[in-house]
C-alpha positions in Angstrom: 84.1 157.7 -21.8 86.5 154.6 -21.6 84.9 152.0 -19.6 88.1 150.3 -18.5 88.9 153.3 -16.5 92.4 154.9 -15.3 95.8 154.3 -16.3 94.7 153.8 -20.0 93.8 155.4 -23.6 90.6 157.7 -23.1 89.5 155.2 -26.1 89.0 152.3 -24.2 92.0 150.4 -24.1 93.6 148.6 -21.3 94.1 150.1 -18.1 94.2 150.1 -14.4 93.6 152.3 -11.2 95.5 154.9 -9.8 97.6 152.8 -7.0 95.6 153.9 -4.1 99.1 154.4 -1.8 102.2 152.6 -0.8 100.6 152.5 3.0 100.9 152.3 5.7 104.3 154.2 6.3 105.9 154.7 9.6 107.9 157.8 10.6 109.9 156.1 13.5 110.4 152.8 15.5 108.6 151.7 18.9 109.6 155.2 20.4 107.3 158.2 20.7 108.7 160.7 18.0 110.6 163.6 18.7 108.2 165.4 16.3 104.6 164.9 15.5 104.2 165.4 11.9 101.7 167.9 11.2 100.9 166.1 8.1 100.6 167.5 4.5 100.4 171.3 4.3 97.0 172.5 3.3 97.9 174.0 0.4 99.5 171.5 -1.0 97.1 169.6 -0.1 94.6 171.0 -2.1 96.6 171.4 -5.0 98.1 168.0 -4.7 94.0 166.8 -4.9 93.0 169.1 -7.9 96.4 167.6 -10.0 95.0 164.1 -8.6 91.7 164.8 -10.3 92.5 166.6 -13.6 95.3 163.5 -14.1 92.3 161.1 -13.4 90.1 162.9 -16.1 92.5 162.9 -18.4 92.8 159.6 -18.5 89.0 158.2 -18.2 87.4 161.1 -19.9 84.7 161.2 -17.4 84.2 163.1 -13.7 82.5 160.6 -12.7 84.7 158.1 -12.8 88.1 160.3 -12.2 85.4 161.1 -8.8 85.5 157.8 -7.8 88.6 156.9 -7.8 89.3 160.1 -5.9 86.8 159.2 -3.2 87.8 155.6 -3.0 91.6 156.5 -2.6 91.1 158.9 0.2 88.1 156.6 1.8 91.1 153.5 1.5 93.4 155.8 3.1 91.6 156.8 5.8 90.8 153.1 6.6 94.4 152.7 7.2 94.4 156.0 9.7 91.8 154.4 11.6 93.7 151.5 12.0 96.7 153.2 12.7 95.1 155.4 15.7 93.4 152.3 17.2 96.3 150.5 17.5 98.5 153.5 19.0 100.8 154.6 15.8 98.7 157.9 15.6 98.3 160.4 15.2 97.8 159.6 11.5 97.8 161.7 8.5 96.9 161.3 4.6 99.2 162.8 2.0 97.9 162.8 -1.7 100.7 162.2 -4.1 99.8 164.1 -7.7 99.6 161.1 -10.3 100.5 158.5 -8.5 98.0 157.8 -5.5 98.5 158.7 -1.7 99.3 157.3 1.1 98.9 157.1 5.4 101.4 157.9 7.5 101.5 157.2 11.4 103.9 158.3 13.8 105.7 155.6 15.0 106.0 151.9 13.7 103.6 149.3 15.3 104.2 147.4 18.3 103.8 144.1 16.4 103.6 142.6 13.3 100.1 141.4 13.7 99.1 145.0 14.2 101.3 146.6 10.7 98.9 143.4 9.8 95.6 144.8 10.6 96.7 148.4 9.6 97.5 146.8 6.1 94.6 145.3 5.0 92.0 148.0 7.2 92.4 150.2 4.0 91.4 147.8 1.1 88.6 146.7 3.6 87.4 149.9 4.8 87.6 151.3 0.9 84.9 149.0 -0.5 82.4 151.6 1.8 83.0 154.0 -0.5 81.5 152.4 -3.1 77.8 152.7 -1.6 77.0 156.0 -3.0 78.2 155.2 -6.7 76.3 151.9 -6.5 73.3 153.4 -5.5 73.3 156.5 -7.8 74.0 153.9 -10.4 70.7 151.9 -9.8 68.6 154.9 -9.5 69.6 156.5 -12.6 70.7 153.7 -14.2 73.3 154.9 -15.0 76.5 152.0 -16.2 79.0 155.1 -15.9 78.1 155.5 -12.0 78.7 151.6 -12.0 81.9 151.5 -13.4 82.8 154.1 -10.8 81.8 151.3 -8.2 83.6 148.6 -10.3 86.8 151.0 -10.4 87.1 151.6 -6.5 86.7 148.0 -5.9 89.5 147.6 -7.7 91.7 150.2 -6.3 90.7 148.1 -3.0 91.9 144.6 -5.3 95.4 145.7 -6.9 96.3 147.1 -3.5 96.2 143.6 -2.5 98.6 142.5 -4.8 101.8 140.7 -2.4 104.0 143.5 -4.7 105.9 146.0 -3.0 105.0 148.7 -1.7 101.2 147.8 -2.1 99.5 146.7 0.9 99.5 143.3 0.0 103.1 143.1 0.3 102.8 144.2 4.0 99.7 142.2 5.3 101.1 139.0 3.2 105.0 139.6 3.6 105.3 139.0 7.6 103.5 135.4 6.6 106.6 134.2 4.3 108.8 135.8 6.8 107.3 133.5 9.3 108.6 130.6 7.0 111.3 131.9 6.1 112.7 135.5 5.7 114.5 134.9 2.5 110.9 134.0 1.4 109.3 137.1 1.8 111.7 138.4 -0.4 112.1 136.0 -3.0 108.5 135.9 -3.1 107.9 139.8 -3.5 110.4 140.2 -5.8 109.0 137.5 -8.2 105.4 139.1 -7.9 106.7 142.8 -7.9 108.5 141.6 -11.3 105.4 139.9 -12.9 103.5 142.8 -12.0 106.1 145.3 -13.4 106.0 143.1 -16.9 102.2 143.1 -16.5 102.0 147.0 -16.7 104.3 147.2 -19.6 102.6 144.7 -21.8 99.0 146.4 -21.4 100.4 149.9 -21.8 100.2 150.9 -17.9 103.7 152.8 -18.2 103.1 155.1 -14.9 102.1 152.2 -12.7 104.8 149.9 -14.5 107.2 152.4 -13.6 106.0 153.2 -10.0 106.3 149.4 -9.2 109.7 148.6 -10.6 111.2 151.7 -8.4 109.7 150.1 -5.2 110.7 146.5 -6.8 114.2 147.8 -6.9 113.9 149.5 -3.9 113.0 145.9 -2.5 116.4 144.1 -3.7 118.7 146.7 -2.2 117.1 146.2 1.3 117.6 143.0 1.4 115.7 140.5 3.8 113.2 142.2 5.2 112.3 142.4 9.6 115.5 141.3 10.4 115.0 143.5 13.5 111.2 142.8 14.1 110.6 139.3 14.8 108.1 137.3 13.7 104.2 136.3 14.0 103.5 133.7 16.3 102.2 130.6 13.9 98.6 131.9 15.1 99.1 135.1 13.8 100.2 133.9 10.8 97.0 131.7 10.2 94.9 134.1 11.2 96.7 137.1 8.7 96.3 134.6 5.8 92.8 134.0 6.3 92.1 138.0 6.7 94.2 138.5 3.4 92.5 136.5 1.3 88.9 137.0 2.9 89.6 140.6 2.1 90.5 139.1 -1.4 87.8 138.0 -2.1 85.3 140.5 -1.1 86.9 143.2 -2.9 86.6 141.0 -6.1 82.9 140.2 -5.6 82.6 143.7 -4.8 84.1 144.1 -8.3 82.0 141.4 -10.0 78.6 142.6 -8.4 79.0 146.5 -9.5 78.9 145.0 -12.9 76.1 142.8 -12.9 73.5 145.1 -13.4 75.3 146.1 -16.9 75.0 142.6 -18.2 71.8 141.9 -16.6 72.6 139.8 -13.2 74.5 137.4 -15.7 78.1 135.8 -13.7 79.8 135.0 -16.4 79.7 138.7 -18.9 80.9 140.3 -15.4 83.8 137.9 -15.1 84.5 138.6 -18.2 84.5 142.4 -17.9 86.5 142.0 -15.0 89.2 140.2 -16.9 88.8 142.3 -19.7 90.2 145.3 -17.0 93.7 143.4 -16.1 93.7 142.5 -20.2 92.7 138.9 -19.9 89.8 137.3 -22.0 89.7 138.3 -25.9 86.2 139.2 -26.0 
């Protein structure tokens, strides 16, 4: 089994998590749709999952790790639906994507960009629930492969965080620069979404590489982004960049702690590991 998980050799080398979505994604503007989408057909839907898992095995080499990250993507997504219905964009549905992740999809746009706020980071938040099970089969048994399968939801939860688009972080972190500037947001995004595109090149993460570079492009040819939305008041603002990086900074402790018990509680080896998992650290 390769420790370090998706988007890598089965032999342990450098990798990364299926992207858990490019959510949230919005069917219309303020209006009530014409429509309501009946959301992905269930079919597909269950074929969509079983190409999801295989492609997941594949690549780690173990089911319970492949599980995992299954069960962390759809319990990320369906943080986002909830979000979405409380805030009156639902009905929402969840559409798998084979090999590259899933995503949620409302019916209409939110009323505000506080609230595409909330509906942003209510999926890495909400995901880190599904780690419970793994984490506790893992102690029982101990058992480091049900560990890692924590370690790697926690870290779908993490990358999604990342301000590149169309991850999540871009959306709960992007209407903060626009609220300095627009031409910030996108300056900002692009610089990140390039980094991150190099980053997935360099450690041999070619699918998520090339996921991120076609919604980094994407980025560029729209230009500055909201021009029609407005901005957060200064308090929303404050109070978005203290959600983003609180929900930061849980999902990497949640990361960090469902690796303690493989080094023995020891901070430091975990870090380490950790690192290890984005290709940092030589040892």
């Amino acid at each position: 089994m390769s420790v370090e998980g998706p988007w890598g050799s089965r032999d342990g080398s450098k990798s990364a998590p299926a992207p858990a979505s490019e959510t949230p994604r919005y069917s219309a503007r303020h209006e009530a749709p014409s429509q309501e989408d009946k959301g992905q057909h269930p079919v597909w839907a269950v074929v969509s999952t079983l190409l999801m898992a295989g492609f997941l095995w594949f690549l780690t080499g173990s089911w319970v790790v492949a599980g995992a990250v299954l069960f962390g993507l759809f319990v990320h997504e369906y943080g986002h639906v909830l979000a979405m219905n409380r805030v009156g964009m639902g009905p929402a549905r969840i559409y798998i994507i084979p090999f590259l992740g899933g995503l949620a999809k409302g019916q209409r746009e939110p009323k505000s960009e506080w609230h595409g706020v909330l509906v942003s980071l209510a999926g890495p938040a909400f995901g880190l629930l599904a780690m419970i099970p793994f984490v506790a089969v893992g102690l029982a048994m101990k058992s480091p492969e049900w560990l890692m399968g924590a370690f790697f939801i926690a870290m779908i939860n993490l990358l999604n965080l990342l301000p590149a688009p169309p991850l999540d972080g871009s959306k709960a972190l992007g209407p903060v620069l626009t609220r300095v500037h627009p031409r910030l947001e996108q300056v900002v995004l692009l610089l990140i979404g390039g980094l991150a595109v190099w980053w997935g090149v360099s450690t041999g993460r070619f699918i998520l590489a090339v996921f991120l570079g076609l919604a980094v492009f994407g980025h560029l040819k729209r230009g500055v982004w909201r021009a029609a939305w407005g901005k957060l008041s200064w308090p929303e603002a404050g109070r978005s960049l203290a959600l983003y990086l609180l929900t930061a900074v849980v999902c990497a402790a949640a990361a960090i702690g469902a690796l303690l018990p493989l080094t023995g509680g020891a901070v430091e080896p975990a870090f380490e590991m950790g690192l290890r998992f984005f290709g940092l650290g030589g040892r």
